[in-house]
N, C-alpha and C positions, 0 to 999 in steps of 0.2 A: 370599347369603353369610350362614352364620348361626354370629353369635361363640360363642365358647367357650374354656374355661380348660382349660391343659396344665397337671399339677401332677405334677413327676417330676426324677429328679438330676439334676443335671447332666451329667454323666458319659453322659446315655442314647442308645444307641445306635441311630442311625434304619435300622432293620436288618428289623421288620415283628417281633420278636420278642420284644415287649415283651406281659407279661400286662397290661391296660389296662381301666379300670369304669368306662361311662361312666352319666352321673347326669342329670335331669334333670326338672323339674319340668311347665314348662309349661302351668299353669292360674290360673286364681283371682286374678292379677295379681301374683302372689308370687313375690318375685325370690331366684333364687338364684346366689351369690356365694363364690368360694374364701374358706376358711376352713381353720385350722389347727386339727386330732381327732389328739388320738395313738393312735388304733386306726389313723386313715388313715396318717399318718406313721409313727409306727413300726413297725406292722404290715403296711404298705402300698409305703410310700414307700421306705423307707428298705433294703427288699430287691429292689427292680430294678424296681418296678413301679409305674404310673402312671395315676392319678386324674385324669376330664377331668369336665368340668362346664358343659352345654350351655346357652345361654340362647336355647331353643328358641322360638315364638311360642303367644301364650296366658301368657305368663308378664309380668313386671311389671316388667322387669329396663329396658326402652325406653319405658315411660309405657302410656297406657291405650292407644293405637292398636295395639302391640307386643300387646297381650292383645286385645283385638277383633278382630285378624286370626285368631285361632284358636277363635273362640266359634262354637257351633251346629253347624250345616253346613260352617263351614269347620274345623270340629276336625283335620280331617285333614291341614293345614298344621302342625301341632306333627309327628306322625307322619314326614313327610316330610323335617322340618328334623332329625329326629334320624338319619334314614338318610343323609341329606346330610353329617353331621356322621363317623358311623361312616365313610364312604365317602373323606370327606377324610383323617380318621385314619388309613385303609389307604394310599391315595395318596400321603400324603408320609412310609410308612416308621414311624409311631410304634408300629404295633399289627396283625394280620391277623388275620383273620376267628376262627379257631381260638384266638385268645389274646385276643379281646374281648367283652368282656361288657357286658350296661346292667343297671343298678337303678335302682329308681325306687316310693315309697311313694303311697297315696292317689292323687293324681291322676296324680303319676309312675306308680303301677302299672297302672292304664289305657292307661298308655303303654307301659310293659315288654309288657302282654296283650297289645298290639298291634305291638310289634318281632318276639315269638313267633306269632304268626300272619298277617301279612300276606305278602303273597309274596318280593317282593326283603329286607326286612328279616329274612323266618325264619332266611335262608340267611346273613345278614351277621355275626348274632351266634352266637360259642361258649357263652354262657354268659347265662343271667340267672335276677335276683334281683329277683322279686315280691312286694312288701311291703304289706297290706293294702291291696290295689287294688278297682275295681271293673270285673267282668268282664260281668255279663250287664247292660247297658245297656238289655235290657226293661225291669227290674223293679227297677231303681238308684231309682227317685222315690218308693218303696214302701218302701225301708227310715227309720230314724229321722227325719235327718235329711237323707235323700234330694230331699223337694220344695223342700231351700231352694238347689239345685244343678241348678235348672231353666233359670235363666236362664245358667248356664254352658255344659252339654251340651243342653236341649230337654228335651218333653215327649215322653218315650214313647208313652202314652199317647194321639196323636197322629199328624195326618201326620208330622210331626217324626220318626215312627220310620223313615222313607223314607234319611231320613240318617245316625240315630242306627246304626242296623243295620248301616252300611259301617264302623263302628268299636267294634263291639261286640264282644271278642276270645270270649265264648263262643260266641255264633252266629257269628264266621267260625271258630274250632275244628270247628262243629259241622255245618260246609260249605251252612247254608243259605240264606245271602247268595253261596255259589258259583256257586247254581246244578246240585249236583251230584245225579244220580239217586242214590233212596233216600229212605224216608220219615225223617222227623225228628223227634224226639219233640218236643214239647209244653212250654213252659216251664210252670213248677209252678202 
């Protein structure tokens, strides 16, 4: 079971017809917590629709163990917690498929890359919003401040990419972690 915040009227009717943005972080041990934004509330809230906020694993939100479950090779334990999370949101009526969306910035957006390409999650979400993420997990240890993000995600550059590659949203975009015929072009 993986918590998470419902942030919506009262009034809301568990009917699957609610537009619904789910958020969430899951990295770095950085917690994240409802909070009150008037672009979410009154822009958000306040018209029928509902803001949920997942405290996925890899995040900070349950002490250092809650973020160590998700480091390295087991990355793909945050991935899972948030299809889990959509999948309950469907089940008990808040939200369906066609009216849910995730966002997620930075390491959140690693995370949306991967709601959008992985199999059962392509199909769960209507909608998402990719906020300076990082997608090609080859070549993420190459940018600025990329190698101090190793002991997070792993070194590419490395057996390490045996792993990194099952969570790399532009090599599974680009089907060659599928296994699919077709040559693949070459990262740069």
């Amino acid at each position: 079971k993986i918590p998470y915040f419902v942030m919506c009227r009262e009034d809301m009717a568990l009917d699957g017809n609610n537009p619904t943005l789910l958020d969430a972080y899951g990295g770095f041990e950085i917690s994240m917590l409802p909070g009150y934004s008037a672009g979410v509330g009154a822009g958000w809230l306040e018209r029928g629709a509902v803001k949920v906020i997942a405290n996925i694993r890899g995040g900070g939100e349950y002490g250092p163990k809650w973020h160590q479950a998700a480091l390295k090779e087991h990355r793909h334990k945050a991935y899972e917690d948030m299809e889990a999370v959509a999948a309950d949101l469907i089940a008990r009526g808040i939200t369906s498929s066609p009216k849910l969306g995730v966002i997620g910035g930075s390491n959140g957006g690693l995370m949306v890359g991967n709601m959008i390409t992985r199999p059962v999650a392509s199909r769960t979400f209507g909608a998402a919003v990719c906020q300076v993420p990082l997608l090609d997990m080859k070549r993420y240890s190459h940018l600025l401040a990329g190698a101090s993000w190793m002991a997070e995600y792993g070194d590419p550059d490395t057996d390490e990419w045996t792993f990194l590659r099952r969570h790399s949203a532009y090599q599974l975009l680009r089907h060659d972690c599928l296994g699919l015929p077709g040559k693949v072009p070459s990262p740069m």
